[in-house]
N, C-alpha and C positions, 0 to 999 in steps of 0.2 A: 260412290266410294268415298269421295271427300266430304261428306253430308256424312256419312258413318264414322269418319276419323274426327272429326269435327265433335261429334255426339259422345264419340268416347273419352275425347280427351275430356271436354266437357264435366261428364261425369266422375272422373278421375280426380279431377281439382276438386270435387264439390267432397267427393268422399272423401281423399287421401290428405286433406287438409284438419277434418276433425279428429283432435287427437284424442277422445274419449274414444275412438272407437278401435285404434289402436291395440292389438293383442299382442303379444311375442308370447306367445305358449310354448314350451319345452319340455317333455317327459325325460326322466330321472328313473332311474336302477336304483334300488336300496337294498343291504344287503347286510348280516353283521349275525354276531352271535349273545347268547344269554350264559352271566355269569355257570358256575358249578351247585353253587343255594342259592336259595332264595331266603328271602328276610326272614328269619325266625315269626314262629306263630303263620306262617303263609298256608293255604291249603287249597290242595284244586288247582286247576288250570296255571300259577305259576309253579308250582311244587313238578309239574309235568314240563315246565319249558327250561329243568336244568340240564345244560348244556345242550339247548336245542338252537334252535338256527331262527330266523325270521327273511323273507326274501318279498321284491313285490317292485309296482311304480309309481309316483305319483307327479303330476302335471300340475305347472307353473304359470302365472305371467310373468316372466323375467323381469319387466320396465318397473315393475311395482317391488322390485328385490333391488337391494339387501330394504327390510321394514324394520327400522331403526325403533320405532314406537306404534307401529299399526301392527291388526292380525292382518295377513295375506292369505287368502283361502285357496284353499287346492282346488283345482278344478274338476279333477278326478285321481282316486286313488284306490291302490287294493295293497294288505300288507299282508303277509302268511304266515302265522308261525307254526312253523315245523319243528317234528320231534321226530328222531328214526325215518323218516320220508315219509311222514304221514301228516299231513295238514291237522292240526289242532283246532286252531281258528284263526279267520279270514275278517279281517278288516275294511274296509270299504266303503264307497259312495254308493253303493248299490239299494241301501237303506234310509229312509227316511231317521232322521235325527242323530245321523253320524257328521260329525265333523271332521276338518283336518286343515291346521294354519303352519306358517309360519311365522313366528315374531322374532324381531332381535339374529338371536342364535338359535332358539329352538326351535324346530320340528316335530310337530306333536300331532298325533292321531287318538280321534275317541269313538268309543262305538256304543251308541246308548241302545241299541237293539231293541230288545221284547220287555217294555214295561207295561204290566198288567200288576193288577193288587197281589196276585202272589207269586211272581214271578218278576224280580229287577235286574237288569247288567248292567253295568255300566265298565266298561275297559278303556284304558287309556294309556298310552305309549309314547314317550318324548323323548327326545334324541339333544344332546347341548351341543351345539357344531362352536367353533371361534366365531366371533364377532363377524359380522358383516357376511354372514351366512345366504350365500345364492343359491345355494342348491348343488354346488360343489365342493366334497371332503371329506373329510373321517373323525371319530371320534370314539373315545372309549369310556364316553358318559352318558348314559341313557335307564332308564328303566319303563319295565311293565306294571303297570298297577291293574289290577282285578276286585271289584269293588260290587261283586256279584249274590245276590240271594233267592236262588231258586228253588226255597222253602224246604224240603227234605236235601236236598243237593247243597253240601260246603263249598264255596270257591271262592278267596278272598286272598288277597297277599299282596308282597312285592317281589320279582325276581329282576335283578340290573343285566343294563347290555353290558359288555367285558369288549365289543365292538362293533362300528357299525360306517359303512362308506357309502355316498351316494356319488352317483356321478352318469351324465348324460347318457339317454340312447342313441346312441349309434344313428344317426342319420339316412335311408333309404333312399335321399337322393345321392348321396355320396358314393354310395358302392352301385348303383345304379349310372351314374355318372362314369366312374372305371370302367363299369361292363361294355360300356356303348363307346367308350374312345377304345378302348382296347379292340372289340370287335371292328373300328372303323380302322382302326391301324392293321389289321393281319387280311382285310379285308384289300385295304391299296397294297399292301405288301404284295400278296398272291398276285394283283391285278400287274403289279410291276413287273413280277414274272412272268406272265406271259405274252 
């Protein structure tokens, strides 16, 4: 038993010493709406997101925030933009050649999707939060650019966000944590009574 506590501690030091290895990961709720138009000359997919919604998460290392001069890479993300409860399009890591940083104040997602010689997309979406931007706040400066040519299909424009809030998820050890003193507390209650 003391040859195992020995061993662990051990390990502990060897690990919890290097600070490159260090995460503080944090998932974010993003949430917010698209102006009423969209930029003149716009067509296609933002002409479809006036006054539609956008909803989604994306994951953080916090210790590397606020990035005063570096990009910070999302670790994972997915964004939605909805029109009438119908997903339009979906955002995401799920694809090879999509990005998503944070620099400064912005938050910005790009989705280079399906480039083939006759078929391009390219989407990109940036949100201006205040300076020293961690992943918490609101803002009502942002837009969508659509930057797409999928040969017989028009889709090109600007449509602005009008707003947009991010702010943490909700922790599962938290309300897991309540459930378990709560049940321990009604649990000696009962016991007291009888």
């Amino acid at each position: 038993m003391q040859a195992t506590a020995v061993l662990g501690f051990a390990m502990l030091a060897v690990i919890g010493t290097d600070p490159a290895q260090a995460v503080n990961l944090k998932t974010f709720n993003i949430s917010g709406n698209f102006a009423p138009t969209p930029l003149d000359g716009s067509v296609g997919l933002p002409v479809n997101l006036v006054n539609a919604s956008f909803n989604g998460t994306y994951t953080v290392d916090l210790d590397q925030l606020p990035a005063s001069s570096s990009f910070v890479d999302l670790t994972s993300w997915t964004l939605n933009l909805v029109n009438d409860n119908t997903v339009l399009r979906t955002l995401s890591n799920s694809l090879a050649g999509n990005t998503a940083y944070i620099e400064e104040n912005i938050l910005a997602f790009a989705d280079a999707g399906l480039l083939t010689e006759q078929n391009k997309n390219l989407y990109s979406f940036e949100l201006y939060f205040d300076k020293n931007f961690t992943g918490l706040g609101s803002t009502t400066d942002g837009k969508f650019l659509d930057n797409s040519d999928f040969g017989s299909v028009q889709s090109s424009g600007i449509t602005a966000v009008t707003f947009a809030k991010s702010e943490p998820v909700p922790e599962p050890g938290n309300f897991g944590g309540i459930v378990v003193v709560g049940t321990i507390a009604l649990w000696l209650k009962r016991k007291q009574k009888a």
